[in-house]
PyMOL Python script that loads the backbone (N, CA, C, O; Angstrom):
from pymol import cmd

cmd.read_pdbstr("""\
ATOM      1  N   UNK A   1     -30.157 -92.354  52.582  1.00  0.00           N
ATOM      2  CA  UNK A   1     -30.293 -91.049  51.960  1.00  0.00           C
ATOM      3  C   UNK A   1     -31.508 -91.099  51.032  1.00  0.00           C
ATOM      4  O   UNK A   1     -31.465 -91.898  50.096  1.00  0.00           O
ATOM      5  N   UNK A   2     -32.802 -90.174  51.230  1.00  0.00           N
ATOM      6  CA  UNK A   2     -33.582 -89.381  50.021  1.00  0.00           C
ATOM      7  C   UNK A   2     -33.136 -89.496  48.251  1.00  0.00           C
ATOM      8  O   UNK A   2     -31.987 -89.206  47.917  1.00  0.00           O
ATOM      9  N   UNK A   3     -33.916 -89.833  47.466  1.00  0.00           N
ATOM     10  CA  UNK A   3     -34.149 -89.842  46.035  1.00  0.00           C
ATOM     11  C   UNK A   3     -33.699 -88.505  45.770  1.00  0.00           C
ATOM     12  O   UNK A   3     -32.974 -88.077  44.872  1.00  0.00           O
ATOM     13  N   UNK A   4     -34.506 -87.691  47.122  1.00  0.00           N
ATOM     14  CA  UNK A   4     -34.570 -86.321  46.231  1.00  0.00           C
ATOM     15  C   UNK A   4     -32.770 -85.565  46.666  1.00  0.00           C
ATOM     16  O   UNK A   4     -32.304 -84.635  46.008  1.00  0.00           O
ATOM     17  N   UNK A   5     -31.920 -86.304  48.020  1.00  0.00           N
ATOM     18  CA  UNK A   5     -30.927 -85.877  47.822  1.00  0.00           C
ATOM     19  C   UNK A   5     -29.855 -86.346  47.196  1.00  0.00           C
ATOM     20  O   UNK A   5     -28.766 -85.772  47.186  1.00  0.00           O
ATOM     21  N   UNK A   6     -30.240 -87.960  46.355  1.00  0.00           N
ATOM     22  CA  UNK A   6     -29.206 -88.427  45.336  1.00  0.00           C
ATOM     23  C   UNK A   6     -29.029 -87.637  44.123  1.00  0.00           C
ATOM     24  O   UNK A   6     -27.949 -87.584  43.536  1.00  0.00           O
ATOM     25  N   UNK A   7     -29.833 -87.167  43.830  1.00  0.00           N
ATOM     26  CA  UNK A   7     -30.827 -86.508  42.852  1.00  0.00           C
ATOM     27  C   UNK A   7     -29.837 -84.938  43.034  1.00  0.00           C
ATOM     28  O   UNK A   7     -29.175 -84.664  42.033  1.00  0.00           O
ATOM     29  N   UNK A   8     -29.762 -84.289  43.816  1.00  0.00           N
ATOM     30  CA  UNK A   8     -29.389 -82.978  43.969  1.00  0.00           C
ATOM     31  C   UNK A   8     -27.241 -83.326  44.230  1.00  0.00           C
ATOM     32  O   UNK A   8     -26.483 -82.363  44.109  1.00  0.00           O
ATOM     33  N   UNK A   9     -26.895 -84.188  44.431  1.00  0.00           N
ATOM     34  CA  UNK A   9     -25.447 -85.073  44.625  1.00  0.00           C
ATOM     35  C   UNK A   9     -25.148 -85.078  43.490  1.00  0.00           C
ATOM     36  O   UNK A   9     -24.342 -84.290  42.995  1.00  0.00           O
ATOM     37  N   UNK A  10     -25.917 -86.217  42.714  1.00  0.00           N
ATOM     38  CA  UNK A  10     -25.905 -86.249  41.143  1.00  0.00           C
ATOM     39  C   UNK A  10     -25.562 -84.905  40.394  1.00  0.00           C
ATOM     40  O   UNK A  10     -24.428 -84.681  39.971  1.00  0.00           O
ATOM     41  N   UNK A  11     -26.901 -83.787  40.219  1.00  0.00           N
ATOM     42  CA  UNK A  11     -26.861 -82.790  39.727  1.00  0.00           C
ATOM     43  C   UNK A  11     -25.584 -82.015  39.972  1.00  0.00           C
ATOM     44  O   UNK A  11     -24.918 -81.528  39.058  1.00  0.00           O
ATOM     45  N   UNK A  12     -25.235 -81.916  41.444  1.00  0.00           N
ATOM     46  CA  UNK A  12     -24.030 -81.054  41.677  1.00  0.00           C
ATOM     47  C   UNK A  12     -22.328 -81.742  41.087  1.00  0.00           C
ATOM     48  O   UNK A  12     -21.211 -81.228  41.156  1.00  0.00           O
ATOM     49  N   UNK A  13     -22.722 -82.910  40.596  1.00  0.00           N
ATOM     50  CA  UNK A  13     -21.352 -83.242  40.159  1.00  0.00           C
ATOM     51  C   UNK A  13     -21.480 -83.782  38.891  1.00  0.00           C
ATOM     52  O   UNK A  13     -20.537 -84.525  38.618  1.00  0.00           O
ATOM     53  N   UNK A  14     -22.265 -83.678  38.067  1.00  0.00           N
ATOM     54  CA  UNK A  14     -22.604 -83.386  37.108  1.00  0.00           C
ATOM     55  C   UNK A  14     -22.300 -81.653  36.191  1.00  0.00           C
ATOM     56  O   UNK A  14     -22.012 -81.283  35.053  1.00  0.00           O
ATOM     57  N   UNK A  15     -22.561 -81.080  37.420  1.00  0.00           N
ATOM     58  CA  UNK A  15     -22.170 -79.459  36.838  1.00  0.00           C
ATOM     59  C   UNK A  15     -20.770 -79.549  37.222  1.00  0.00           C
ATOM     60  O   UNK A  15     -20.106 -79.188  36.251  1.00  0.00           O
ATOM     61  N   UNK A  16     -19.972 -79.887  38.260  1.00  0.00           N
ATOM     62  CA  UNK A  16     -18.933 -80.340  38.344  1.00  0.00           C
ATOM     63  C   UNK A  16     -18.365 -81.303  38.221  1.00  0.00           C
ATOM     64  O   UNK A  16     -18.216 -81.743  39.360  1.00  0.00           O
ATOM     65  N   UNK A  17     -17.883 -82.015  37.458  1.00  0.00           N
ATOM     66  CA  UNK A  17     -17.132 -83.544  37.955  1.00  0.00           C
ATOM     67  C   UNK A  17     -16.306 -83.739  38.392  1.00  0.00           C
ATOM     68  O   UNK A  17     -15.412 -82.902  38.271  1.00  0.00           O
ATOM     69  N   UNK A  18     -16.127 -84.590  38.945  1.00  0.00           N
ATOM     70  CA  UNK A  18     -14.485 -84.859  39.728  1.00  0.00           C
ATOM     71  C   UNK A  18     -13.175 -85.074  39.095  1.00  0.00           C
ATOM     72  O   UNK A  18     -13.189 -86.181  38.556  1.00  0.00           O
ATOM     73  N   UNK A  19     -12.164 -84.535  38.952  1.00  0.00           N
ATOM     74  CA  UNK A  19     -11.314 -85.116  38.298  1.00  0.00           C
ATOM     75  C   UNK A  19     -10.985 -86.525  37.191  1.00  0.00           C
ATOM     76  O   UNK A  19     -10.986 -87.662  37.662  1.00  0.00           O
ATOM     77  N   UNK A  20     -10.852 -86.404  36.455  1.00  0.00           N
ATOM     78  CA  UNK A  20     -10.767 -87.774  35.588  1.00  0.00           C
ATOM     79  C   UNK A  20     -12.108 -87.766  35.360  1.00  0.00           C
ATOM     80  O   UNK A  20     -12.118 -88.771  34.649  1.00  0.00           O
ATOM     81  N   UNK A  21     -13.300 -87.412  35.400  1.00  0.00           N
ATOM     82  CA  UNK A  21     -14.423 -87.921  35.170  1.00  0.00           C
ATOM     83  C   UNK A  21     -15.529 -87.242  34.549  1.00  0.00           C
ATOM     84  O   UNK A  21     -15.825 -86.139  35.008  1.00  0.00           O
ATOM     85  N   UNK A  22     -15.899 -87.500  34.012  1.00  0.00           N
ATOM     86  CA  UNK A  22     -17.075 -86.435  32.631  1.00  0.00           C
ATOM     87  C   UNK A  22     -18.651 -86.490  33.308  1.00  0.00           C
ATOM     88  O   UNK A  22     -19.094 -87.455  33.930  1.00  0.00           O
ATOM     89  N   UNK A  23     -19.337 -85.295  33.050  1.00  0.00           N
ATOM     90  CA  UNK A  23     -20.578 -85.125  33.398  1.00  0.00           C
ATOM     91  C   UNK A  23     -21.575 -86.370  32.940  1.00  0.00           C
ATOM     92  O   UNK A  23     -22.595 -86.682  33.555  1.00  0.00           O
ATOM     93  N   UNK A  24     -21.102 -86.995  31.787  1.00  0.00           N
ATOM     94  CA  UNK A  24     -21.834 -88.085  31.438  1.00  0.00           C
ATOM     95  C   UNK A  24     -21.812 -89.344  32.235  1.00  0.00           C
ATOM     96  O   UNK A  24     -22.816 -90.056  32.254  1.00  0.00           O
ATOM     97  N   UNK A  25     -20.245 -89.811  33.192  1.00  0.00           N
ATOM     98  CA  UNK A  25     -19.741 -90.660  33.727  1.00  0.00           C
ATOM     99  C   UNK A  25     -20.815 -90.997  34.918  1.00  0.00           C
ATOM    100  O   UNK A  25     -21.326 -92.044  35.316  1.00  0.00           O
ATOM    101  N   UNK A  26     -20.940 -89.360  35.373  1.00  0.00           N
ATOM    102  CA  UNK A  26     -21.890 -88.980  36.679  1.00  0.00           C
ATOM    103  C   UNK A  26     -23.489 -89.432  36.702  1.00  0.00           C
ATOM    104  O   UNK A  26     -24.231 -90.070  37.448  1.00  0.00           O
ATOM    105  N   UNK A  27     -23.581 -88.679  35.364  1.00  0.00           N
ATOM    106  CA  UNK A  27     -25.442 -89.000  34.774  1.00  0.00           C
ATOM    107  C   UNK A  27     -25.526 -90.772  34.940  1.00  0.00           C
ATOM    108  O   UNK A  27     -26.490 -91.285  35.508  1.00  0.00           O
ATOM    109  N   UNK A  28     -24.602 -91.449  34.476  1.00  0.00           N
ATOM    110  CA  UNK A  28     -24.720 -92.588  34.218  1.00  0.00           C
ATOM    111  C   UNK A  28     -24.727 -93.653  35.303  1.00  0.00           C
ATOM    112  O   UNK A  28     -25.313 -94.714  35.089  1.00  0.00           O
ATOM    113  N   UNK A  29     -24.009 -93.394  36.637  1.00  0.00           N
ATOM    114  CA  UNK A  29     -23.750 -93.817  37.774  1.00  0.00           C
ATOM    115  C   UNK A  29     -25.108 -94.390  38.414  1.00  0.00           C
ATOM    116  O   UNK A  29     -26.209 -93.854  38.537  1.00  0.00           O
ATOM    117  N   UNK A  30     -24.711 -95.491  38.727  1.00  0.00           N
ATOM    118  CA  UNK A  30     -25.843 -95.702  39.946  1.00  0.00           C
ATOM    119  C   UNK A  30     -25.943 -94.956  40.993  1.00  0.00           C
ATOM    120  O   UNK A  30     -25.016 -94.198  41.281  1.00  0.00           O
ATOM    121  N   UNK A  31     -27.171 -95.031  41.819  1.00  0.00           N
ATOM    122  CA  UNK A  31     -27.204 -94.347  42.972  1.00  0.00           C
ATOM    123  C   UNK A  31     -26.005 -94.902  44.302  1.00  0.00           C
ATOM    124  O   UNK A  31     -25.470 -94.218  45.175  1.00  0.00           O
ATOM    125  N   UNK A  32     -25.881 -96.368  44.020  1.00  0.00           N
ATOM    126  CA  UNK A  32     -24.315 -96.926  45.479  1.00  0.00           C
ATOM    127  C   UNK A  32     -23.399 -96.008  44.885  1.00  0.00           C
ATOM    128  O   UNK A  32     -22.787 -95.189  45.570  1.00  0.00           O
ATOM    129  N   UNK A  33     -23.235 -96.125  43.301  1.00  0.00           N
ATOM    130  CA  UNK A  33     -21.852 -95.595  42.810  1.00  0.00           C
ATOM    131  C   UNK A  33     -21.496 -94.335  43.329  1.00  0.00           C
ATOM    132  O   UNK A  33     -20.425 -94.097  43.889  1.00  0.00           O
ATOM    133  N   UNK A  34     -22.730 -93.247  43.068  1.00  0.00           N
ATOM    134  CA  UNK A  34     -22.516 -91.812  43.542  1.00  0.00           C
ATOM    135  C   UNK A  34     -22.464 -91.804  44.866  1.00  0.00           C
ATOM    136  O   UNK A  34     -21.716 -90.924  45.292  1.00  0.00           O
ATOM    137  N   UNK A  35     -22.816 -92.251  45.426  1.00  0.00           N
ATOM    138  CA  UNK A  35     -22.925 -92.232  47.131  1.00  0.00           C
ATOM    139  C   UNK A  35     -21.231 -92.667  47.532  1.00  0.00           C
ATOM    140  O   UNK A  35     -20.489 -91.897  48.142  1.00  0.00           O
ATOM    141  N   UNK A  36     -20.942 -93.636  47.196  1.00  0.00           N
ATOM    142  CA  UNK A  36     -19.461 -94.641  47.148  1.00  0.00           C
ATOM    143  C   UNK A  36     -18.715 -93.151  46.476  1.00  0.00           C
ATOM    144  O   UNK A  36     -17.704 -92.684  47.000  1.00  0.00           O
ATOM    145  N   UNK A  37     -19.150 -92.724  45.668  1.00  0.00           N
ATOM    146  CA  UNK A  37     -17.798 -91.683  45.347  1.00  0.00           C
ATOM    147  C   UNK A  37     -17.841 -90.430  46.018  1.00  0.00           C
ATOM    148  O   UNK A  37     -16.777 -89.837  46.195  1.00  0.00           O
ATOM    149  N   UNK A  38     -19.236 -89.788  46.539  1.00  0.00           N
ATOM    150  CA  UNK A  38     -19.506 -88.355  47.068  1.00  0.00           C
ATOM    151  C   UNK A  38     -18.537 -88.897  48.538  1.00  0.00           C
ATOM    152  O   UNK A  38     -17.783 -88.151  49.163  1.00  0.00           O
ATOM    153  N   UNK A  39     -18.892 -90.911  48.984  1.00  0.00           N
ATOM    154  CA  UNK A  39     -18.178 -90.318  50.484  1.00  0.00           C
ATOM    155  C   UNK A  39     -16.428 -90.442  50.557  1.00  0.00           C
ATOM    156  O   UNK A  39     -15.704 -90.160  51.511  1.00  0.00           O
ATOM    157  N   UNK A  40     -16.093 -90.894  49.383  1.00  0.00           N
ATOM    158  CA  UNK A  40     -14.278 -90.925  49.260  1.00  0.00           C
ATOM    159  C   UNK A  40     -14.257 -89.190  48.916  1.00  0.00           C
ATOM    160  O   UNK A  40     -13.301 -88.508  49.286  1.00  0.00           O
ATOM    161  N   UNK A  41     -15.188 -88.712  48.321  1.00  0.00           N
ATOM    162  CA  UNK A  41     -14.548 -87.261  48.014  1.00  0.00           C
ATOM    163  C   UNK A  41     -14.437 -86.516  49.284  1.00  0.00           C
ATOM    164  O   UNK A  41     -13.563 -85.659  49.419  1.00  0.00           O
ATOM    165  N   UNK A  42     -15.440 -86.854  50.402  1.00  0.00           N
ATOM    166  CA  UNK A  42     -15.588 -86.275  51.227  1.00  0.00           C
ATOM    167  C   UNK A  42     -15.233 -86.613  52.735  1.00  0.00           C
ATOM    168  O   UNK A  42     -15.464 -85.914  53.722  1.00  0.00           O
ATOM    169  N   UNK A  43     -14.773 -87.540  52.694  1.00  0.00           N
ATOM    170  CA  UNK A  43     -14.510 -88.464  54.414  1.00  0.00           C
ATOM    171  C   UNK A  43     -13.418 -87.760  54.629  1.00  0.00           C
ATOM    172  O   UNK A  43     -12.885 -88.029  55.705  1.00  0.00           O
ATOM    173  N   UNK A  44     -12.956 -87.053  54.073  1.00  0.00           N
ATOM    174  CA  UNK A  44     -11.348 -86.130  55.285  1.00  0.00           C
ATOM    175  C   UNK A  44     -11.984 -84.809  55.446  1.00  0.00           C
ATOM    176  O   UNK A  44     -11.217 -83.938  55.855  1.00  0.00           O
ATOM    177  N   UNK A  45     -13.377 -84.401  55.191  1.00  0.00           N
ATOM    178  CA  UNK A  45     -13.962 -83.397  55.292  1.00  0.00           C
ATOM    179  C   UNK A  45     -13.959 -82.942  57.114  1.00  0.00           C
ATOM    180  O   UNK A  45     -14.358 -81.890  57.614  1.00  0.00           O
ATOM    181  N   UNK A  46     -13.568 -83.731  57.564  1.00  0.00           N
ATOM    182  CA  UNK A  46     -14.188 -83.814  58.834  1.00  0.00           C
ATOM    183  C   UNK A  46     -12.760 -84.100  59.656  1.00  0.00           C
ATOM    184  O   UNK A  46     -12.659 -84.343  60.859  1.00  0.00           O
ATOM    185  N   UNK A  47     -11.627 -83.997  58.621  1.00  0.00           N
ATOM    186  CA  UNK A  47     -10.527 -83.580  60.213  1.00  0.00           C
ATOM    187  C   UNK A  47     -10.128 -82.568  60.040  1.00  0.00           C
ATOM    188  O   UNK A  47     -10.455 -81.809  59.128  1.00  0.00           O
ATOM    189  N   UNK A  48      -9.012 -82.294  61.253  1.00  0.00           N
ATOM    190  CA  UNK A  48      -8.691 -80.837  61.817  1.00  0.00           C
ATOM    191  C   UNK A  48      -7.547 -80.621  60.625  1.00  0.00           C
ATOM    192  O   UNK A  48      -7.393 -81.745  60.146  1.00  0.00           O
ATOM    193  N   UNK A  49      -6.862 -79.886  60.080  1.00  0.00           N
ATOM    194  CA  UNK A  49      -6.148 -78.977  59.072  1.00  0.00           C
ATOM    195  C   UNK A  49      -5.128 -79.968  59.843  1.00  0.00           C
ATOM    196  O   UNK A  49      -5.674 -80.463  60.829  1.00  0.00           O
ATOM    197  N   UNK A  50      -3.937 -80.342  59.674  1.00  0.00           N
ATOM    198  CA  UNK A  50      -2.854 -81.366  59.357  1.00  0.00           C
ATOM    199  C   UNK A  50      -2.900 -82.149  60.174  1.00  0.00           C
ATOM    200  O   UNK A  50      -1.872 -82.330  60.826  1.00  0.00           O
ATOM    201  N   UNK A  51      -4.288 -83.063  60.529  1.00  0.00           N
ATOM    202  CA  UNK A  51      -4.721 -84.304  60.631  1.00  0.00           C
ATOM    203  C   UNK A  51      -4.469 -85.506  59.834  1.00  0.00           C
ATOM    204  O   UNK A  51      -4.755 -85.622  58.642  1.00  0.00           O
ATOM    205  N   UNK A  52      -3.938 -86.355  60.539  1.00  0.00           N
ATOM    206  CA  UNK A  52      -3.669 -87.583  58.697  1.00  0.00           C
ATOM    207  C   UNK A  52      -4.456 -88.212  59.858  1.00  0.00           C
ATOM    208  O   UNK A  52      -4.387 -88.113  61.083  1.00  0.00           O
ATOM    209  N   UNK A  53      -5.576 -89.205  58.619  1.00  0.00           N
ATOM    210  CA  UNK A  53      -5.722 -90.299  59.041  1.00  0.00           C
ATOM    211  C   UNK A  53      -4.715 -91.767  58.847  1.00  0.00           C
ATOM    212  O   UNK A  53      -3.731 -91.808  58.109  1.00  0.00           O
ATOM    213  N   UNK A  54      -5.072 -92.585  59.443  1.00  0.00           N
ATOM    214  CA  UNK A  54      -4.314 -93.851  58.792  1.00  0.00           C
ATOM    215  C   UNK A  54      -5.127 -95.098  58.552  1.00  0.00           C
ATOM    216  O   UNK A  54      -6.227 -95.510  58.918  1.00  0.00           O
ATOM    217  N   UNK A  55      -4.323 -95.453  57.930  1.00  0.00           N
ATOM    218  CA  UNK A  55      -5.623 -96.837  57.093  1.00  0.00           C
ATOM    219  C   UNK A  55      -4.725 -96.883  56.057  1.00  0.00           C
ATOM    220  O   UNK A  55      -3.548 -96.525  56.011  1.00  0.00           O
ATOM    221  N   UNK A  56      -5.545 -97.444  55.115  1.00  0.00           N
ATOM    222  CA  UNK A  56      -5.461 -98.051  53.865  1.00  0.00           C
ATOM    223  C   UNK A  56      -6.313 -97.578  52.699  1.00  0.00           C
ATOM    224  O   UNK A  56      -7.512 -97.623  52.974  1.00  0.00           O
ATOM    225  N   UNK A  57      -6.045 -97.145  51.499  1.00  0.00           N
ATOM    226  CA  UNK A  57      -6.920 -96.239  50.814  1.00  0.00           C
ATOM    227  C   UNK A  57      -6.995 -97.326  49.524  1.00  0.00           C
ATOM    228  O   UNK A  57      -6.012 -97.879  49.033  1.00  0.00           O
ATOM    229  N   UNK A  58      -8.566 -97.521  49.039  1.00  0.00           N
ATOM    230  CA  UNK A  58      -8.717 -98.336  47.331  1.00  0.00           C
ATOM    231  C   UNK A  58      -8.956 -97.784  46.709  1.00  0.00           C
ATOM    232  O   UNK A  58      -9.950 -97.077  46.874  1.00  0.00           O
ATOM    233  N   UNK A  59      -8.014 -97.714  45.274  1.00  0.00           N
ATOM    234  CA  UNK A  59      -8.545 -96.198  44.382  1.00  0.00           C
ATOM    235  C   UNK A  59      -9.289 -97.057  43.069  1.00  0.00           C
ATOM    236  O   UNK A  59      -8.849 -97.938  42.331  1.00  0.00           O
ATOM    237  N   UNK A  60     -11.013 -96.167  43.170  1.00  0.00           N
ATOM    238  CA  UNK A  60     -11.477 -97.209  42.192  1.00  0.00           C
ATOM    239  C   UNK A  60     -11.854 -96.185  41.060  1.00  0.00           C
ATOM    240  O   UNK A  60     -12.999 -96.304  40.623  1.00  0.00           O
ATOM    241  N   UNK A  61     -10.955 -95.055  40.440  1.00  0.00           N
ATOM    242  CA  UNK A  61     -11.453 -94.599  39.565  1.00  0.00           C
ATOM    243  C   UNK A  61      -9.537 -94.704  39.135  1.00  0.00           C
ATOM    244  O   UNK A  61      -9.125 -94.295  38.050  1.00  0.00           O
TER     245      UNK A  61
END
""", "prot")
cmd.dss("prot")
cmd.show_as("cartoon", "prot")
cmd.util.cbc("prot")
cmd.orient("prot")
């Protein structure tokens, strides 16, 4: 991924943060960190409406 789209990831969860987590938490993040958290926020983005996946989930916040 682009500087300039870590950069715009950052910004957008920064104006939003994720649960449990402060705009400062976000600013402060490395670029793996934000990437590592934009794709847990987002990896069930992509199944069908009462799709479960299965696996095993690590909760690192």
């Amino acid at each position: 991924m682009e500087k300039q789209q870590i950069e715009e990831l950052r910004q957008k969860y920064i104006q939003n943060p994720p649960e449990g987590m402060t705009a400062k938490l976000v600013k402060n993040m490395s670029d793996g960190d934000l990437l590592d958290m934009h794709y847990f926020l987002t990896e069930d983005d992509d199944l069908d409406d009462g799709e479960i996946e299965e696996g095993f989930y690590i909760d690192l916040f």
